[in-house]
TIMI-2910 file (N, C-alpha, C, CB; in pm, 1 decimal, decimal comma, always signed):
<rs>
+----------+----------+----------+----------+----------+----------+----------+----------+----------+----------+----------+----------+------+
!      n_x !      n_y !      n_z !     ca_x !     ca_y !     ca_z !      c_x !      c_y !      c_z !     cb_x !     cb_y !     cb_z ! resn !
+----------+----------+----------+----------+----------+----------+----------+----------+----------+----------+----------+----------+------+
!  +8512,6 !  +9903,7 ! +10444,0 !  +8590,5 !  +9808,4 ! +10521,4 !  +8736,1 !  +9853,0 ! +10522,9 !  +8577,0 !  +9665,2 ! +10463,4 !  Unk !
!  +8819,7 !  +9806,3 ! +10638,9 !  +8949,8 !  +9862,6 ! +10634,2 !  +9016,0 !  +9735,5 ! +10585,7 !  +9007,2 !  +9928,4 ! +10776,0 !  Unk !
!  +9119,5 !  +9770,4 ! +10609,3 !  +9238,0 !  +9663,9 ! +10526,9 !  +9253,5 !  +9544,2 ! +10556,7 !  +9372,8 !  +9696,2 ! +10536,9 !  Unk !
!  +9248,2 !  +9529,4 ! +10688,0 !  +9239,7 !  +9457,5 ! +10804,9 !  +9178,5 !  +9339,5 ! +10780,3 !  +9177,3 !  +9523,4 ! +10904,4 !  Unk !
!  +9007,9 !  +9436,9 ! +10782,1 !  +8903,2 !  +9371,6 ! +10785,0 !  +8855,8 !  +9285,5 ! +10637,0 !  +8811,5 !  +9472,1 ! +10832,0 !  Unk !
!  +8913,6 !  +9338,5 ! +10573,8 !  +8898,9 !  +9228,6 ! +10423,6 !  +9019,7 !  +9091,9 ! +10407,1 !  +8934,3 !  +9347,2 ! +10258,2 !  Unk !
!  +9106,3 !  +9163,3 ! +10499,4 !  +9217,2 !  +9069,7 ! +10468,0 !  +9143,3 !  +8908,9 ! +10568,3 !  +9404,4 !  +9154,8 ! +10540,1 !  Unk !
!  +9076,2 !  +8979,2 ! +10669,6 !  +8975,9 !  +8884,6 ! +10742,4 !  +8868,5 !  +8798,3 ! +10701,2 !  +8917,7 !  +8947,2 ! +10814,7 !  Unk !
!  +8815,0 !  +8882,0 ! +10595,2 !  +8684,0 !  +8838,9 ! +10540,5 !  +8727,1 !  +8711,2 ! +10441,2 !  +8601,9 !  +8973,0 ! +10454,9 !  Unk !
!  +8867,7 !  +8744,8 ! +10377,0 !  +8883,9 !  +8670,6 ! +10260,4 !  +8985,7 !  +8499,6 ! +10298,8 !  +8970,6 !  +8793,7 ! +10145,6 !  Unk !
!  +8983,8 !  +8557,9 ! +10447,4 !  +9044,6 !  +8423,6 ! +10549,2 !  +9197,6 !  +8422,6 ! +10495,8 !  +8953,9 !  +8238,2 ! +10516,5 !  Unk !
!  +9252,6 !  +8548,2 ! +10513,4 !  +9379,9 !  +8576,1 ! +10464,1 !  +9478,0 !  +8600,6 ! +10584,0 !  +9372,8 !  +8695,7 ! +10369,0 !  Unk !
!  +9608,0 !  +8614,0 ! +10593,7 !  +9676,0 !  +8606,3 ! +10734,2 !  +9793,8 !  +8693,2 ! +10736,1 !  +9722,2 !  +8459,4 ! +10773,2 !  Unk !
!  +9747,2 !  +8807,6 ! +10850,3 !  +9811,0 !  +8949,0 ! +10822,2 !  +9977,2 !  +8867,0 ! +10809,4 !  +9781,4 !  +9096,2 ! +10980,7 !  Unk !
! +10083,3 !  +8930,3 ! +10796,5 ! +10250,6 !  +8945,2 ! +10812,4 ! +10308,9 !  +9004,1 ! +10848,2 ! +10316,4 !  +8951,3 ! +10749,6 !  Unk !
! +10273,8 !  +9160,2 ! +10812,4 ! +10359,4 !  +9264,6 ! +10881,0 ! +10193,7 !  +9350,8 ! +10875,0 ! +10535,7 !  +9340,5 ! +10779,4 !  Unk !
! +10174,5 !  +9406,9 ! +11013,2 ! +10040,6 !  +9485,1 ! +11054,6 ! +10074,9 !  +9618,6 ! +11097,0 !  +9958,8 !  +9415,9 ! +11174,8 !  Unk !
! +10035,5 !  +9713,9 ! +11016,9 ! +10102,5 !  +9883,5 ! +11034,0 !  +9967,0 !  +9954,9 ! +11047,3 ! +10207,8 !  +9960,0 ! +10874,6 !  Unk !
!  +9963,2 ! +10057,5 ! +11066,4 !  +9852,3 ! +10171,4 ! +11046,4 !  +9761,3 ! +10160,1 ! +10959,5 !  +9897,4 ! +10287,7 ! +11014,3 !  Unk !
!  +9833,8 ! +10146,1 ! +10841,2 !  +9773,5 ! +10108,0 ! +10706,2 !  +9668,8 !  +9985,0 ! +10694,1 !  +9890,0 ! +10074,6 ! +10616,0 !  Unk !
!  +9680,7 !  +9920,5 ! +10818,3 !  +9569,9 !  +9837,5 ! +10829,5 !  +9482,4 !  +9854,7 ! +10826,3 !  +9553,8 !  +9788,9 ! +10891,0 !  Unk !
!  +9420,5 !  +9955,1 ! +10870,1 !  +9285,7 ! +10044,1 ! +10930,5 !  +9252,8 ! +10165,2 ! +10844,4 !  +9314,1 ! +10108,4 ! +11089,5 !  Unk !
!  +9331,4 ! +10156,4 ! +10757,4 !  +9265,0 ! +10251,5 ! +10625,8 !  +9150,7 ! +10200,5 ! +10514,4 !  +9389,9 ! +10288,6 ! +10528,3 !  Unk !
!  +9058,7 ! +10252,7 ! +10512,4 !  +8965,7 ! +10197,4 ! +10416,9 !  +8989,2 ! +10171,8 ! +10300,5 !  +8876,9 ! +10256,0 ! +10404,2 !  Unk !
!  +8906,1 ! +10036,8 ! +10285,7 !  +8984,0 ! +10013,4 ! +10078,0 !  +8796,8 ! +10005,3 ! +10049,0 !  +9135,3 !  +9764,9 ! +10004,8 !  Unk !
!  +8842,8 ! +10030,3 !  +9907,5 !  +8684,5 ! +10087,2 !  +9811,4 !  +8761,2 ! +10027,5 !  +9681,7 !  +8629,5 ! +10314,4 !  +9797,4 !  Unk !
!  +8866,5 !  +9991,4 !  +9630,1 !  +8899,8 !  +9942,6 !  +9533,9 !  +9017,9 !  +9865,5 !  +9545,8 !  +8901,5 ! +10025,0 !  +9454,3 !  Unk !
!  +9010,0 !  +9688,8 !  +9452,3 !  +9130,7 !  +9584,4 !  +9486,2 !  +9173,9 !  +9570,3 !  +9305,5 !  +9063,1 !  +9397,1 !  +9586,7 !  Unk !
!  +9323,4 !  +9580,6 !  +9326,6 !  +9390,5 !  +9556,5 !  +9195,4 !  +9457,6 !  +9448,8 !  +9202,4 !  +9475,7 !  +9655,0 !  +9149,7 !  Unk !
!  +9393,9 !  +9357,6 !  +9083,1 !  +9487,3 !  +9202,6 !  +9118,5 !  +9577,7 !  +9204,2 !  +8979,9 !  +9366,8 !  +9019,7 !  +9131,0 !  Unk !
!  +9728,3 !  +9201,9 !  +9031,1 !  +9823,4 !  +9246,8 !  +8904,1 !  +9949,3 !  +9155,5 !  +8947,8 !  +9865,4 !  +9439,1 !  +8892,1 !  Unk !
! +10023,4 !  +9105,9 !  +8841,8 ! +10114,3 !  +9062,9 !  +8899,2 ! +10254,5 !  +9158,4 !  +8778,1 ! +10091,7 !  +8875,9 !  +8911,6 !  Unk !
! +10210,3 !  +9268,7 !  +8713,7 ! +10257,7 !  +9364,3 !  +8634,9 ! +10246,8 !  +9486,2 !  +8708,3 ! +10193,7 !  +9368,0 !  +8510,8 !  Unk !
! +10381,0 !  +9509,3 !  +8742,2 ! +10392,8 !  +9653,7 !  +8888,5 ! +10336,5 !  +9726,2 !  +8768,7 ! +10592,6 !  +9736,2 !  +8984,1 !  Unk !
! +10410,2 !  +9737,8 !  +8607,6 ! +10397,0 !  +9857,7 !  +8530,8 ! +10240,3 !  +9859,0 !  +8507,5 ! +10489,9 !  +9856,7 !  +8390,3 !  Unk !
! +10156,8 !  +9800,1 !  +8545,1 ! +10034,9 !  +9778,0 !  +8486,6 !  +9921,1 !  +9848,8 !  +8621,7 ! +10020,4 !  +9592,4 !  +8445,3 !  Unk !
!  +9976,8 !  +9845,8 !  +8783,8 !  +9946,0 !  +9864,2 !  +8849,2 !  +9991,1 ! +10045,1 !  +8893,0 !  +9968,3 !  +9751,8 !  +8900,0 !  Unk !
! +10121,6 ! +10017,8 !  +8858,6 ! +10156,0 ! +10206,6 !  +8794,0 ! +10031,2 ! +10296,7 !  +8727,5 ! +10282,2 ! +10204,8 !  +8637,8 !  Unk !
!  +9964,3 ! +10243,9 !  +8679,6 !  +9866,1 ! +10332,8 !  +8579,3 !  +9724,6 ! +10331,7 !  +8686,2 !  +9832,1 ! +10239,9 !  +8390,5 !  Unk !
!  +9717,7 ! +10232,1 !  +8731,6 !  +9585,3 ! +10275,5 !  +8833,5 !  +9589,8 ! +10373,1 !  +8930,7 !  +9541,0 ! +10169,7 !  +8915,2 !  Unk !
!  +9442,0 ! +10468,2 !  +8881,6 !  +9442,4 ! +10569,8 !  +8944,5 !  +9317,3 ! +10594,2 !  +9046,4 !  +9458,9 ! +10660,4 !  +8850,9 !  Unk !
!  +9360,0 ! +10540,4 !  +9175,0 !  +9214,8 ! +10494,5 !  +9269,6 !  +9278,3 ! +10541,7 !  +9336,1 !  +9141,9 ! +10351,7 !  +9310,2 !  Unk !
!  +9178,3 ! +10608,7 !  +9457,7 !  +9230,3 ! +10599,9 !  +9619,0 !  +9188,0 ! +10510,9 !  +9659,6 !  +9201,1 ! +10695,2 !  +9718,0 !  Unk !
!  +9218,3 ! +10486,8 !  +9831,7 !  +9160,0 ! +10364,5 !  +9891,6 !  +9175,7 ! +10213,7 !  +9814,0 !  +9010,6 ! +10397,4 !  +9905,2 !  Unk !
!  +9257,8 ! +10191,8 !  +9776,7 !  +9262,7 ! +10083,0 !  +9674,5 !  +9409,0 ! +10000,1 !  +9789,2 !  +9308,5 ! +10156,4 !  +9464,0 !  Unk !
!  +9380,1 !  +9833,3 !  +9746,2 !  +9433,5 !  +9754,8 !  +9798,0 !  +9488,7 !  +9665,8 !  +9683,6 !  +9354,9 !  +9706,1 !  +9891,8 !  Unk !
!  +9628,4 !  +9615,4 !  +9667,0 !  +9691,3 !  +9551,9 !  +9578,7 !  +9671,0 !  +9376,6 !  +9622,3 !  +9844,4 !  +9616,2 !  +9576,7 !  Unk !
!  +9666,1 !  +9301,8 !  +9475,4 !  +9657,9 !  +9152,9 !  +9522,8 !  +9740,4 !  +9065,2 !  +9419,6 !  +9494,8 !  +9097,8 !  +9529,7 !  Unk !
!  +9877,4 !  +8998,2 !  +9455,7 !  +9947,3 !  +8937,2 !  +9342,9 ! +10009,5 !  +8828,7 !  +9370,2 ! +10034,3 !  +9013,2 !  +9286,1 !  Unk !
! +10052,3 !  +8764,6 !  +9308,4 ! +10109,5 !  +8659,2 !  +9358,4 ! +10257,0 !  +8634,0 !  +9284,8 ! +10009,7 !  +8545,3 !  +9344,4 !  Unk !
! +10304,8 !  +8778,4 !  +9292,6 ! +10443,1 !  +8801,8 !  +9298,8 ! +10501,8 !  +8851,2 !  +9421,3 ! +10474,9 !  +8884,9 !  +9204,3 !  Unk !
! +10605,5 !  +8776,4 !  +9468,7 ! +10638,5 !  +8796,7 !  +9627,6 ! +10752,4 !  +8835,5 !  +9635,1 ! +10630,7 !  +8683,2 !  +9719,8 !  Unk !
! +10801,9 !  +8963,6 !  +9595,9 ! +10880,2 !  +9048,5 !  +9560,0 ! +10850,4 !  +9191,4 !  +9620,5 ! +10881,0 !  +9040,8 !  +9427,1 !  Unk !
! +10976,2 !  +9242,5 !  +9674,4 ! +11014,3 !  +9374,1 !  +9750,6 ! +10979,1 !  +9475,3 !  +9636,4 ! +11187,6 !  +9384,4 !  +9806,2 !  Unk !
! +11026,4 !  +9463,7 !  +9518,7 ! +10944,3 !  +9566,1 !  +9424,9 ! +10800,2 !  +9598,1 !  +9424,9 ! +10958,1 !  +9528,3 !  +9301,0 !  Unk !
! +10682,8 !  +9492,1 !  +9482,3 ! +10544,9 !  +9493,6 !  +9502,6 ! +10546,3 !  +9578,0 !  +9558,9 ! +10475,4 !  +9403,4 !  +9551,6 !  Unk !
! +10560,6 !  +9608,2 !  +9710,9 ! +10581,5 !  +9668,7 !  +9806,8 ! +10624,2 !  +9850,4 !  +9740,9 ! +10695,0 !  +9572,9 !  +9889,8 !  Unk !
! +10739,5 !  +9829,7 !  +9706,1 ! +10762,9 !  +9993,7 !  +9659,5 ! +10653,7 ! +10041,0 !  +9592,8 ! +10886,1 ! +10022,5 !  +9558,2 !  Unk !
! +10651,3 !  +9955,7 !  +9471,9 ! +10480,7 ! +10008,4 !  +9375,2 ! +10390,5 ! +10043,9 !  +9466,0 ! +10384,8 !  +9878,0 !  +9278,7 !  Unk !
! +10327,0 !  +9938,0 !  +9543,7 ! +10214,6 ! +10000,0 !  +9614,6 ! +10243,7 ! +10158,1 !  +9699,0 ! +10169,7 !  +9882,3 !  +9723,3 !  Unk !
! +10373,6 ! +10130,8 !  +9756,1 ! +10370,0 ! +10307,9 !  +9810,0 ! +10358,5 ! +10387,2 !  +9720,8 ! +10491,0 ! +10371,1 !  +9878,6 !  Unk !
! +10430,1 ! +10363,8 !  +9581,7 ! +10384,0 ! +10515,5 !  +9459,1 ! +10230,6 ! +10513,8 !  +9483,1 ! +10420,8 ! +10486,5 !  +9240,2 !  Unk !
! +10177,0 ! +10414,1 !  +9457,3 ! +10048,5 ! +10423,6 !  +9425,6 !  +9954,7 ! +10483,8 !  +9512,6 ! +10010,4 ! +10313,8 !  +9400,4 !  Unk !
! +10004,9 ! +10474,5 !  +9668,1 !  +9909,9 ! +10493,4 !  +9768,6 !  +9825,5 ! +10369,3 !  +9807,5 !  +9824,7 ! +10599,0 !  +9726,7 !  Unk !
!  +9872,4 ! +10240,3 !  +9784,9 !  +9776,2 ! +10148,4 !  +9812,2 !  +9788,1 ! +10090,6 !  +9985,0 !  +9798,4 ! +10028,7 !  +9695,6 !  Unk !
!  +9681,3 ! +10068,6 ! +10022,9 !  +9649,2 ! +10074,3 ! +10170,8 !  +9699,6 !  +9907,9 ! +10193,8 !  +9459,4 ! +10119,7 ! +10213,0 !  Unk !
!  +9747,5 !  +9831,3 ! +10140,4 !  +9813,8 !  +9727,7 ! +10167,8 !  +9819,9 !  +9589,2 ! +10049,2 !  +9754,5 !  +9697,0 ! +10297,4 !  Unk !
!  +9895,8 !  +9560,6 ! +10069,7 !  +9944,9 !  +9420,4 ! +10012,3 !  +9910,2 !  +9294,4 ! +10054,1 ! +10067,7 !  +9409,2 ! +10021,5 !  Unk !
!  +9808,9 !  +9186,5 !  +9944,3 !  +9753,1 !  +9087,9 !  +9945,5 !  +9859,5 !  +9014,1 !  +9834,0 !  +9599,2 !  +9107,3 !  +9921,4 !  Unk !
!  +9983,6 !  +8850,6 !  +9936,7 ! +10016,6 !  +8759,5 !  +9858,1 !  +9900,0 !  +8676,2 !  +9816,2 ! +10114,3 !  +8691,2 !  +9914,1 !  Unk !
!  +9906,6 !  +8641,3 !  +9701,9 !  +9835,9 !  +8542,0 !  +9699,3 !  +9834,8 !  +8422,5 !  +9638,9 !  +9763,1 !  +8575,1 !  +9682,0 !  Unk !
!  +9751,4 !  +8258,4 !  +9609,9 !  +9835,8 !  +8152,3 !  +9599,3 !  +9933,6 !  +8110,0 !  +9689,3 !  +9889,1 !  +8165,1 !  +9504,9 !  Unk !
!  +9886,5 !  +8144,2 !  +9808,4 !  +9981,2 !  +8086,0 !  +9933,8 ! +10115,7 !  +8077,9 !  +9895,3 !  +9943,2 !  +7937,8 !  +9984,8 !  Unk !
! +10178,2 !  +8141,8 !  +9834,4 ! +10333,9 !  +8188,2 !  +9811,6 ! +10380,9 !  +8211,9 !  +9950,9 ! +10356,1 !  +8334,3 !  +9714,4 !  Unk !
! +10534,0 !  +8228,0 !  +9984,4 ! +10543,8 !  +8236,1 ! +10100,6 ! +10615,4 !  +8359,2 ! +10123,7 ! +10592,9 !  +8127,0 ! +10150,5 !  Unk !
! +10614,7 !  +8402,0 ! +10205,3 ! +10681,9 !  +8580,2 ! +10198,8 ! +10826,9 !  +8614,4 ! +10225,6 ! +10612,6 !  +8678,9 ! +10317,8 !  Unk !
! +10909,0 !  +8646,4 ! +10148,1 ! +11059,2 !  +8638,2 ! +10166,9 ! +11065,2 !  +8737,9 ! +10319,2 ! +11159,5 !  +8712,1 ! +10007,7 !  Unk !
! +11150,0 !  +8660,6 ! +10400,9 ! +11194,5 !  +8831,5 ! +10521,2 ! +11213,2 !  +8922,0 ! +10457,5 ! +11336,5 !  +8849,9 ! +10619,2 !  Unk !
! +11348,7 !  +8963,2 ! +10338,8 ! +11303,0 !  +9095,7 ! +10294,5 ! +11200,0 !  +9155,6 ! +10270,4 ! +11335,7 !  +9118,5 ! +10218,9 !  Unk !
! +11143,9 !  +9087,5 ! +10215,4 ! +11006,2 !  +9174,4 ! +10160,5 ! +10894,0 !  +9196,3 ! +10304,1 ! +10908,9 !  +9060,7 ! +10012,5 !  Unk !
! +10926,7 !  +9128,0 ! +10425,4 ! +10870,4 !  +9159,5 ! +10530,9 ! +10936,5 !  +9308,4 ! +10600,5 ! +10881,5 !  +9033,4 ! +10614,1 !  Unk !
! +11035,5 !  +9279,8 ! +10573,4 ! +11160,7 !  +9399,7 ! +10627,3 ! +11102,9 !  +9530,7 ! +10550,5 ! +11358,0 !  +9359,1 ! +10563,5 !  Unk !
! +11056,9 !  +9488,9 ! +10439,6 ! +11038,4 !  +9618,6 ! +10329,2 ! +10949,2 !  +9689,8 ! +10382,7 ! +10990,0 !  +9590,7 ! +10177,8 !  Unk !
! +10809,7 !  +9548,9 ! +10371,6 ! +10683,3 !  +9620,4 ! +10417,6 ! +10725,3 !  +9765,6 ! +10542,2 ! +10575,8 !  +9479,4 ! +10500,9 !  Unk !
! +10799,4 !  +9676,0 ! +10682,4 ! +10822,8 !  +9710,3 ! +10791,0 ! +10884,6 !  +9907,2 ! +10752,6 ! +10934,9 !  +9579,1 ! +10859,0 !  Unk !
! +10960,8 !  +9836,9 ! +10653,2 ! +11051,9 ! +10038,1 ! +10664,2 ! +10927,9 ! +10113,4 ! +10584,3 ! +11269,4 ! +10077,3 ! +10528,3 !  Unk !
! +10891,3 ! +10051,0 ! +10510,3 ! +10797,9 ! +10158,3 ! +10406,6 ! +10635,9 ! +10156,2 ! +10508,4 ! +10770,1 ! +10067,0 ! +10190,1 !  Unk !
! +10640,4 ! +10085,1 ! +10609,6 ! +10505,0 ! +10098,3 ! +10711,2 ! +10362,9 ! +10046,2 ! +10574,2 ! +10484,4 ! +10326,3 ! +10790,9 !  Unk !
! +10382,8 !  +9937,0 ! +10513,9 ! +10268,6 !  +9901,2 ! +10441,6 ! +10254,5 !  +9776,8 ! +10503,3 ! +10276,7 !  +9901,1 ! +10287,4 !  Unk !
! +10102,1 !  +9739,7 ! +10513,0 ! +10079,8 !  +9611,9 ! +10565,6 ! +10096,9 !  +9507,2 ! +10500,7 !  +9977,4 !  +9599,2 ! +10604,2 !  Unk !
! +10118,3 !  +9368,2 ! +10515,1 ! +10131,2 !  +9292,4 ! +10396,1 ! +10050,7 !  +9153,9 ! +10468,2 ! +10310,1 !  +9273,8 ! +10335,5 !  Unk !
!  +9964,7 !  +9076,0 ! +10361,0 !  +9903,9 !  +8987,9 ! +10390,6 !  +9933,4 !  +8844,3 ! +10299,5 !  +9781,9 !  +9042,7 ! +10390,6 !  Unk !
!  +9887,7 !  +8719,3 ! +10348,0 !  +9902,6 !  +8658,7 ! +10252,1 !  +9771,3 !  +8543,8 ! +10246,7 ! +10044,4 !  +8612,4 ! +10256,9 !  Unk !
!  +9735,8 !  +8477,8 ! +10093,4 !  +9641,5 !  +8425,5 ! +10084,5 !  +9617,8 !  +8296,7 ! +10043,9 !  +9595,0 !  +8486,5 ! +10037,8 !  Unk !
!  +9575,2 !  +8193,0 ! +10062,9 !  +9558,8 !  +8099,6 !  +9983,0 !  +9487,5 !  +8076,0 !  +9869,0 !  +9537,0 !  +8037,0 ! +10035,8 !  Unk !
!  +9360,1 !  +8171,8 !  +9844,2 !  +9315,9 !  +8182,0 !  +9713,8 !  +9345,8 !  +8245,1 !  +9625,9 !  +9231,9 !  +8199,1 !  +9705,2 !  Unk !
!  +9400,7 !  +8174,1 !  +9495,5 !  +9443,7 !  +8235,8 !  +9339,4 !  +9414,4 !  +8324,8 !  +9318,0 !  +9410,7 !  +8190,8 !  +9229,4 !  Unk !
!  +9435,4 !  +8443,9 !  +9240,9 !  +9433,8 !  +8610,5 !  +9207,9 !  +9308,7 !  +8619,2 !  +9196,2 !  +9510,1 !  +8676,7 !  +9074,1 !  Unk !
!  +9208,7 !  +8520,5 !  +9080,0 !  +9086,7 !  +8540,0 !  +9074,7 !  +9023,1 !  +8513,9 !  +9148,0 !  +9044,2 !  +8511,2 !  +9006,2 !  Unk !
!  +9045,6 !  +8400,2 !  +9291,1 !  +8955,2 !  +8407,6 !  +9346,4 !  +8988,4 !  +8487,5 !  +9451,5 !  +8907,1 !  +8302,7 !  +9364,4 !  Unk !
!  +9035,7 !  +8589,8 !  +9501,9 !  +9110,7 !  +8705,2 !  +9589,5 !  +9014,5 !  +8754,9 !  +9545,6 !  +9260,1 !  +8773,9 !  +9576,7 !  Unk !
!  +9026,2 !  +8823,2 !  +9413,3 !  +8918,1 !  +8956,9 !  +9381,4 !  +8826,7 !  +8950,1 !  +9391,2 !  +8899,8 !  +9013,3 !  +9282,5 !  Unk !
!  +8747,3 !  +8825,0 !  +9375,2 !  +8628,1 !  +8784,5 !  +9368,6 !  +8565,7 !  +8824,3 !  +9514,3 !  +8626,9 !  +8636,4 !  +9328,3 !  Unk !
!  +8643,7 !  +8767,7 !  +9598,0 !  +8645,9 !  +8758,3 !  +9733,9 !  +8605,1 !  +8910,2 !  +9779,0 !  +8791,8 !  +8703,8 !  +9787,0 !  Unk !
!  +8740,6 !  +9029,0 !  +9775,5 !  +8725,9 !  +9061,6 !  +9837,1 !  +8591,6 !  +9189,6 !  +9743,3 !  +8854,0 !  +9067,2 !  +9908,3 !  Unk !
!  +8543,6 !  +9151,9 !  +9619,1 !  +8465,7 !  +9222,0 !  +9569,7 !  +8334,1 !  +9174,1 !  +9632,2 !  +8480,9 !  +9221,5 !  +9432,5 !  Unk !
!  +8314,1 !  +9082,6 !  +9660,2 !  +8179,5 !  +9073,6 !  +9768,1 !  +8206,1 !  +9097,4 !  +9882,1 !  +8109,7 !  +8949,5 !  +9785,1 !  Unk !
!  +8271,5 !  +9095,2 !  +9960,7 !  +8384,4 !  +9141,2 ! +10121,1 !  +8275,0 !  +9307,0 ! +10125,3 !  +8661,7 !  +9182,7 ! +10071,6 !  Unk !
!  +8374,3 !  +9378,4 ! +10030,3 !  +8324,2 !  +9553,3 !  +9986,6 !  +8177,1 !  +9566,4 !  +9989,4 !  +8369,1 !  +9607,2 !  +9814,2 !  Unk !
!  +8083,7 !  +9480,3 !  +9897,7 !  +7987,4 !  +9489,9 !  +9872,4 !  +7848,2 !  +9421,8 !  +9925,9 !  +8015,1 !  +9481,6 !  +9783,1 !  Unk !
!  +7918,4 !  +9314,2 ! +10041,9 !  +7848,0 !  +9277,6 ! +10146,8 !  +7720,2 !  +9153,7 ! +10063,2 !  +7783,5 !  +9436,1 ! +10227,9 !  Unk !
!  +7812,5 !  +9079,4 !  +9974,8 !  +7762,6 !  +9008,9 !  +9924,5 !  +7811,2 !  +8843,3 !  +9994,9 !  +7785,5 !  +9052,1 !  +9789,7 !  Unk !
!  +7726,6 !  +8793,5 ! +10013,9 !  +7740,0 !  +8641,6 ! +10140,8 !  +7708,5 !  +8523,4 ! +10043,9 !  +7591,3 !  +8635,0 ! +10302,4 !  Unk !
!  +7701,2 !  +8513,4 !  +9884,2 !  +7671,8 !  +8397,3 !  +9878,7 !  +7790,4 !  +8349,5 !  +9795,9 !  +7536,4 !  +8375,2 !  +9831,8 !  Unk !
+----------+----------+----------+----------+----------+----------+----------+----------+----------+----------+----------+----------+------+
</rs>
């Protein structure tokens, strides 16, 4: 599934929509510790936190992550929309809590419906 398409599945609502939308994710890191998300070493991987901070955003570019999931319906500062925008990462936001994000989008991946 692409970025897009999970951010869809999990009834989440794009913010800033780049290229990076349409890159496939195979792995979701729910962190609200950039230094903790520093150490994951996945491709195709999609970030999920419910820290709504322009630093999220930078982390995920070290990392290579194919986009940014707020979550806990936090609301998204313009900077950090502005950020997404210069660094071209997509950014989404969610109403379900970190655990239930992952949960989500770990059946989303795995095409699990119940």
């Amino acid at each position: 599934m692409t970025f897009a398409e999970v951010v869809a599945a999990i009834g989440g609502k794009m913010v800033v929509l780049t290229e990076t939308a349409d890159r496939k994710v195979r792995h979701v890191v729910g962190s609200d510790l950039m230094s903790d998300v520093l150490l994951v070493d996945e491709d195709d991987m999609m970030l999920l936190t419910s820290l709504a901070s322009d630093q999220v955003l930078r982390t995920a570019q070290i990392v290579g992550a194919t986009g940014v999931v707020i979550v806990n319906d936090k609301p998204v500062p313009d900077s950090m929309a502005d950020v997404a925008r210069e660094l071209g990462l997509s950014l989404a936001t969610s109403n379900l809590s970190k655990y239930e994000g992952c949960v989500a989008v770990y059946k989303a991946l795995n095409g699990i419906t119940t």
